[in-house]
KOLNUZA-255664 format. One record per residue (C-alpha): x, y negated, z negated. Coordinates in pm, whole numbers, padded with zeros to 5 digits, always signed. Example, Ala and Ser with C-alpha at 12.3 -4.5 7.8 and 13.67 -1.06 7.14 Angstrom:
BEGIN
+01230+00450-00780+01367+00106-00714
END
This chain:
BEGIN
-02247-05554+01191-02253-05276+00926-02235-04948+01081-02464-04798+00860-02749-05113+00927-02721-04980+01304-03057-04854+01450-03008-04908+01797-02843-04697+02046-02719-05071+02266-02578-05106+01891-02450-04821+01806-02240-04795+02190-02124-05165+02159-01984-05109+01837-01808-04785+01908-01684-04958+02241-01513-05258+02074-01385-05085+01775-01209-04780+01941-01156-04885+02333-00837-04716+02376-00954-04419+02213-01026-04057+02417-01403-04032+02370-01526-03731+02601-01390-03490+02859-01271-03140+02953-01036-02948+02856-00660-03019+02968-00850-03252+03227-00835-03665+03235-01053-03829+02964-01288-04079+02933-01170-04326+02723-01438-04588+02509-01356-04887+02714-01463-04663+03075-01708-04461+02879-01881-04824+02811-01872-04951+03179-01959-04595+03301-02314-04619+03121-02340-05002+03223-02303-04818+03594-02526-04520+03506-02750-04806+03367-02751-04995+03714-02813-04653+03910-03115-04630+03723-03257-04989+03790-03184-04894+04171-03398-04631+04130-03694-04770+03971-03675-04568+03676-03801-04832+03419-03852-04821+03031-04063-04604+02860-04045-04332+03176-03935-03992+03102-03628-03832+03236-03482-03497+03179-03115-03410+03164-03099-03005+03236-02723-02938+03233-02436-02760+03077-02203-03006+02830-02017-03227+03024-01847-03629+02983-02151-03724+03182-02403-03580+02991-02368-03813+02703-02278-04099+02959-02628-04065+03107-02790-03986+02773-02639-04335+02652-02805-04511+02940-03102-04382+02928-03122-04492+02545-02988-04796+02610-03233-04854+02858-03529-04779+02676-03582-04488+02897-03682-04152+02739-03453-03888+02743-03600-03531+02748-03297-03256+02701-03370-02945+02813-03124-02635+02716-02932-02509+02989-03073-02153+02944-03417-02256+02965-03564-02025+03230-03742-02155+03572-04106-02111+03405-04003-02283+03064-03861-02614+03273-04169-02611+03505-04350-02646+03181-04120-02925+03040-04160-03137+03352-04542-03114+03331-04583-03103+02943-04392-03445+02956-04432-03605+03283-04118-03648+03356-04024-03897+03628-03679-03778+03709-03437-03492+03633-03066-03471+03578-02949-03163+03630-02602-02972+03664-02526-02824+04042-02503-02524+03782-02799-02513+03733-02990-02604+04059-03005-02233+04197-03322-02259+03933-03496-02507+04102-03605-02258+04400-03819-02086+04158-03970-02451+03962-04239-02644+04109-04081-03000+04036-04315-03130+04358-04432-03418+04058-04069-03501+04003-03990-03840+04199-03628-03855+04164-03318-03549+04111-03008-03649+04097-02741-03403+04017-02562-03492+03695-02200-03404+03796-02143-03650+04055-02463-03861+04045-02551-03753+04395-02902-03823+04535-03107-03486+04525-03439-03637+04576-03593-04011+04590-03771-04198+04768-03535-04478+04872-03215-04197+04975-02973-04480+05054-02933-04547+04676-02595-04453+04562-02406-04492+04231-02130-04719+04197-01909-04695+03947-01829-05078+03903-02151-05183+03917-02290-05315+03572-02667-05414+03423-02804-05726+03453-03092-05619+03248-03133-05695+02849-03301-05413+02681-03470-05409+02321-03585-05072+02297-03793-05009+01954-03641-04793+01707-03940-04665+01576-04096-04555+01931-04016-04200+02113-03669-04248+02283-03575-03818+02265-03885-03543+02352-03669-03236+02244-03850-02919+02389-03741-02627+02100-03708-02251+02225-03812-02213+01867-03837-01840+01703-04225-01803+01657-04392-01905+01986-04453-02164+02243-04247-02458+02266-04353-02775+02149-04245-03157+02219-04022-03263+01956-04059-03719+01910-03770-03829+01794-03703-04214+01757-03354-04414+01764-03400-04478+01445-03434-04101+01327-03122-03972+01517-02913-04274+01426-03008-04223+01082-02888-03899+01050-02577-03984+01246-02515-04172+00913-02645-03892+00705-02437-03639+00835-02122-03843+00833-02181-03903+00433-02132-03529+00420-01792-03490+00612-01604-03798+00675-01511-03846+01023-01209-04024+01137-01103-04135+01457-00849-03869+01451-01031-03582+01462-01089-03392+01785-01417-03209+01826-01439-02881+02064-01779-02847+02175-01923-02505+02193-02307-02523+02159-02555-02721+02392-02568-03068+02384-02956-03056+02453-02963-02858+02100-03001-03166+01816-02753-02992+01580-02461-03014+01847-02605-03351+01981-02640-03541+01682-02297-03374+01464-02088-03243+01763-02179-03558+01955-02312-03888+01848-02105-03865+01506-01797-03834+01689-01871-04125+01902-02008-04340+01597-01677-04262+01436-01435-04322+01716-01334-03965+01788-01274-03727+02074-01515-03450+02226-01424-03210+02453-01571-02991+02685-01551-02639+02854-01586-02609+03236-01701-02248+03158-01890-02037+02881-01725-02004+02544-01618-01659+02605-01285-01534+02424-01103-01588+02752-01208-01920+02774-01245-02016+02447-00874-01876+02298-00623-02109+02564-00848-02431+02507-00805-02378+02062-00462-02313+02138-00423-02595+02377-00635-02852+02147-00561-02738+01838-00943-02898+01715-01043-03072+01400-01336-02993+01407-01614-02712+01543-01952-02631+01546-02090-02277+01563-02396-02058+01486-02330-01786+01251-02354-01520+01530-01959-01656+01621-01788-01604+01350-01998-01255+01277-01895-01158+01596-01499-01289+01516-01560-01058+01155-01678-00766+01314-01503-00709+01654-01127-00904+01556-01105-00918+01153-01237-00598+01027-01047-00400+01306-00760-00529+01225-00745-00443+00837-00867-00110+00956-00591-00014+01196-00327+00000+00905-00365+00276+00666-00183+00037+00438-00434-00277+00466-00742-00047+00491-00690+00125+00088-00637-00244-00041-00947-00360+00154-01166-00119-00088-01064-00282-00395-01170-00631-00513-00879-00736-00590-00683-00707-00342-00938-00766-00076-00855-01099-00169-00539-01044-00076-00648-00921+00310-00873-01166+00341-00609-01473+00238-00302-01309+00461-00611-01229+00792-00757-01585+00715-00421-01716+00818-00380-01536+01155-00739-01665+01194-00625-02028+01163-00349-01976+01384-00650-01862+01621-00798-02170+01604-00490-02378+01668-00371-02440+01277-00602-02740+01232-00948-02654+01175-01080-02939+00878-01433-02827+00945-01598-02530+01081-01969-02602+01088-02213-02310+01057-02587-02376+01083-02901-02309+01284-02962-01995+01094-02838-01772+00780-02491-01655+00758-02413-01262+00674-02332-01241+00293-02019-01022+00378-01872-01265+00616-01901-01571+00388-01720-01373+00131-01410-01337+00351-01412-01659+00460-01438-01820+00092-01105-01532+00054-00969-01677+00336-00963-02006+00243-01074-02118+00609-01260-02487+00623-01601-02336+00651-01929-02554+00560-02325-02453+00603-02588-02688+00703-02957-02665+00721-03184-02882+00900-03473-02850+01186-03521-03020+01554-03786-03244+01341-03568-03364+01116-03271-03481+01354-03161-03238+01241-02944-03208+00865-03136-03247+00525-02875-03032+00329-02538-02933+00349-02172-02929+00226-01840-02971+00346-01541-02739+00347-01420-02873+00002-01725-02821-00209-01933-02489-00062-02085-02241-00295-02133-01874-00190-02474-01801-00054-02603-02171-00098-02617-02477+00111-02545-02748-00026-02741-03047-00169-02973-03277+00028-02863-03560+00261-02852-03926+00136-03116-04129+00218-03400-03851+00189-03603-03645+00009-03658-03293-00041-03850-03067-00294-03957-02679-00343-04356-02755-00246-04597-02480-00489-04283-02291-00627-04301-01962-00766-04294-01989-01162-04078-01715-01177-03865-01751-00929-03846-02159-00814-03925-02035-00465-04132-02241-00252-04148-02402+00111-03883-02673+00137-04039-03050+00228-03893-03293+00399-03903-03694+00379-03691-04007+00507-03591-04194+00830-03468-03865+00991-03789-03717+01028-04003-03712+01313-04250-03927+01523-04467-03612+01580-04505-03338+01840-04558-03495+02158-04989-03461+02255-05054-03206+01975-05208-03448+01682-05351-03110+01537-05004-02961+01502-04837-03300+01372-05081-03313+01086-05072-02977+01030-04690-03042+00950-04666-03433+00818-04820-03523+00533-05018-03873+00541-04787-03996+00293-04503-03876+00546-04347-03525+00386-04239-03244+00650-04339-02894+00626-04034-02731+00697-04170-02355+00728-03888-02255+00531-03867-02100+00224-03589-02235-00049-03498-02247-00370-03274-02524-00554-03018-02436-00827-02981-02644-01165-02735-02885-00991-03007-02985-00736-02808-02745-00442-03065-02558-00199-03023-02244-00075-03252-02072+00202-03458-01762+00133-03634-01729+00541-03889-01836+00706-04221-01856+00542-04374-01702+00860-04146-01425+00847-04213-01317+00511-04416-01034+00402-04601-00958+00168-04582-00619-00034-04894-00388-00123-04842-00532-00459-04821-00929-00381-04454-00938-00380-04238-01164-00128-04019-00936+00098-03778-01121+00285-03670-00946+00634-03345-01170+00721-03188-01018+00353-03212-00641+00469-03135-00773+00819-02837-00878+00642-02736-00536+00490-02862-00325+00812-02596-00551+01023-02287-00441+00806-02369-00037+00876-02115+00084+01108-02213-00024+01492-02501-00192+01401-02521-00519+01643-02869-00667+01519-03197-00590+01388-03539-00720+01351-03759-00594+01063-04150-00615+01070-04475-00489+00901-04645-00255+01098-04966-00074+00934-04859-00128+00599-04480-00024+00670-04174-00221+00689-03980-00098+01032-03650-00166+01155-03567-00228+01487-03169-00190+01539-02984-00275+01855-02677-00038+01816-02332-00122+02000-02315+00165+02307-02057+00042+02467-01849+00129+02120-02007+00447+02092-01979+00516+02435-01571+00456+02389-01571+00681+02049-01760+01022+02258-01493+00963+02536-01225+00976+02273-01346+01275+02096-01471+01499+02448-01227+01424+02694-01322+01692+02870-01702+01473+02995-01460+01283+03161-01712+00996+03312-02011+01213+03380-02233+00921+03184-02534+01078+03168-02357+01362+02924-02198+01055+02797-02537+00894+02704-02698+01217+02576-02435+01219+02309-02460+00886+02267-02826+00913+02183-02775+01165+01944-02506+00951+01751-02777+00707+01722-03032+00974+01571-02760+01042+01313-02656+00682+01241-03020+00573+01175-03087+00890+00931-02810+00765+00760-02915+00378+00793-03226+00495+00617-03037+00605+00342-02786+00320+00347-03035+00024+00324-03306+00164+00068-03012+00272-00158-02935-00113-00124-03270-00269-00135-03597-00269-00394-03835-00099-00401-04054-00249-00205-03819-00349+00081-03705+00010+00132-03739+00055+00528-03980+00397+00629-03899+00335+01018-03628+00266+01242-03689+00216+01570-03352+00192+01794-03376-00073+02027-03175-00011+02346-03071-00377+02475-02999-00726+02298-03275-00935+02107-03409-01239+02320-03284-01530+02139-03301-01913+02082-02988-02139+02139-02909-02137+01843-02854-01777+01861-03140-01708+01611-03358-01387+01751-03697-01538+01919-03868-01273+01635-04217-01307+01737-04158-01116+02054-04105-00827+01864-04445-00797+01687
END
């Protein structure tokens, strides 16, 4: 069969199964793992365990776990099954999967032992069946005698549709409630070939996975491409903090990794720029062009040897990357590549990889599909970016009104997002059409670009910027844990009387936002200079894709 005909998840696993048996396919770090040939019979089990139950085709079931081998094990057999799988991300709070399970009358849940300290505080009373994902131990059923058996294999033949709902993706999304994401076989299969045309996998490549699996950009690149193409995925027992995360790049030494730019800002500001600033030496050639370059290239090295020297491909998407940071890493020569896409659309419709990037741009579309500037600006080309081919969505799940607000009857997708294409048919993103404001005047003022400028003032974290009566405001989250460390350095005398601590602490703030006025409308137009800033004392509430949930802060 050709691999690119496949529309089928029974397909897609059979083929991956015979072609790379031997092969590592999933499992944690420095741990035992699964290799095609048991990752094939596991799901055949997983598939059994599942008959035993009762839980049939076209009934709902949720996995709500961190990543882990059997994650994508039960994901397979619920595909291959014909049994809808509805993944929920692992931060989702107690309310949110209440909501999920009723939204989308859900039969069963899989969920991480984690995660079950969350089911004191969810009515899942209309759930028949919980088993818990790790060990695929009986939680709840009716029938408690069932038990899974790991040599036990489907007698069943399934021939799910691959134009019917097989994933309900539930979106934390940026600018309100979630809604049911239907994605078909077909859709996410499709763009398992679509994103593979942009970077070609080989079965040599090891993925580290960072981001959740229930997320479609680290599901569908992170995950099902590196199982289409015969490669490896591993796992983390524990968050990817730097304690974690450091010993298992050093001990892998991965391929390939996907990240949100909020990473490798964080790498930039709290490891790179440091580090070029503790040398008197390094921080006079940092000021100059020129040799910047020069920096960059020799701290781009160290930060290869950071990520265990063989990094092809360090994916960046699920929202815009800082302007600064891209310039060092274009300096630095690391493998970075940006990709756009949305939960509706499976998710890539644009990108590049490592070889080809642009500064500040994207990439061009995916194969296979269709995109255009809808009602662009004359004098700018600006317009909302629309979306058509196999990758695209069923619909929202029971909201008709909001699925033809979005599709088109001739089957284009309102992305939401504003974009702009260059001469040689590459898009880059301007922000969300929802977030944009407009001036007194008519014009478009874009809040992620001065965003982007407020972030690179000294101990800015984050910011949000809104209208409010006419005015654009900035909210800033400053670092005060940093500050906190530079007022014990310069009054050693307070000792650790914190409240004298935080009273200077405050008052650095006052400063450092008179001078953040200054900063950003010295750097901006004139009509996206900032009047207000408003310091805002903890972290923004964000999305898993790290992308601040903005309409909180209205």
């Amino acid at each position: 069969m050709q691999r690119d005909k496949i529309n089928s998840f029974s397909a897609f696993i059979s083929e991956s199964v015979k072609n790379y048996a031997n092969n590592k396919a999933l499992g944690f770090i420095n741990e035992e793992y699964l290799t095609y040939s048991e990752m094939g019979q596991k799901i055949s089990a997983v598939q059994a365990f599942l008959e035993k139950l009762g839980i049939g085709e076209g009934d709902k079931v949720i996995i709500y776990s961190q990543n882990m081998p059997t994650w994508g094990v039960v994901y397979f057999a619920l595909q291959c099954s014909g049994i809808v799988a509805v993944p929920v991300l692992p931060d989702f709070s107690p309310v949110e999967l209440e909501n999920v399970i009723k939204h989308s009358e859900s039969k069963a849940l899989f969920i991480s032992e984690n995660l079950q300290y969350k089911l004191k505080d969810t009515d899942a009373s209309s759930l028949d069946i919980i088993v818990t994902i790790d060990d695929l131990s009986l939680l709840k059923a009716e029938d408690t005698s069932v038990v899974f058996d790991e040599n036990a294999t489907s007698k069943k033949a399934y021939t799910p549709k691959e134009n019917e709902l097989a994933v309900l993706i539930y979106t934390s999304g940026t600018t309100g409630n979630s809604k049911g994401v239907m994605l078909s076989q077909k859709n996410i299969i499709a763009n398992v070939v679509q994103s593979g045309a942009v970077q070609k996998i080989t079965e040599d490549f090891r993925f580290l996975s960072v981001l959740p699996l229930s997320h479609t950009y680290e599901n569908t690149i992170g995950f099902l491409l590196a199982i289409y193409s015969g490669a490896s995925v591993t796992y983390l027992r524990k968050p990817p903090t730097a304690s974690v995360l450091l010993p298992a790049l050093k001990s892998l030494r991965p391929t390939i990794i996907l990240t949100v730019p909020m990473i490798i800002e964080k790498i930039y500001k709290n490891s790179i720029l440091p580090g070029i600033n503790k040398k008197a030496f390094t921080r006079v050639l940092h000021r100059f062009r020129p040799t910047r370059k020069l920096v960059h290239r020799l701290a781009g090295k160290k930060l290869m040897e950071t990520f265990g020297g063989r990094i092809q491909f360090f994916g960046i998407g699920g929202a815009k990357l800082d302007g600064k940071v891209e310039r060092f890493l274009r300096d630095a020569k690391f493998p970075y590549a940006i990709g756009y896409g949305l939960t509706e659309t499976s998710p890539l419709i644009a990108g590049s990889n490592p070889t080809t990037t642009r500064f500040r741009a994207i990439g061009p579309k995916v194969i296979n599909c269709e995109l255009k500037i809808h009602d662009p600006n004359p004098a700018t080309g600006e317009g909302e970016i629309w979306a058509k081919g196999p990758n695209v969505m069923l619909g929202y799940y029971k909201n008709p009104e909001e699925t033809k607000r979005v599709l088109t009857d001739d089957g284009w997708f309102k992305t939401g997002d504003l974009g702009v294409f260059d001469k040689d048919g590459w898009l880059s993103h301007k922000g969300r059409l929802k977030n944009m404001i407009v001036g007194a005047n008519g014009e478009n003022i874009y809040p992620e670009e001065i965003e982007s400028i407020i972030n690179n003032f000294r101990h800015v974290v984050e910011s949000v910027v809104i209208e409010k009566k006419g005015q654009l405001v900035a909210l800033v989250h400053f670092n005060r844990e940093e500050l906190e460390q530079k007022v014990r350095e310069m009054r050693s005398e307070l000792g650790d009387r914190m409240d004298e601590i935080s009273q200077h602490v405050d008052e650095k703030i006052d400063e450092l936002s008179v001078e953040l006025k200054d900063y950003i409308n010295s750097r901006v137009n004139k009509f996206s200079k900032v009047q207000q800033f408003i310091s805002h004392p903890t972290p923004f509430i964000k999305t898993a894709t790290q992308k601040i949930k903005r309409y909180l802060y209205h």
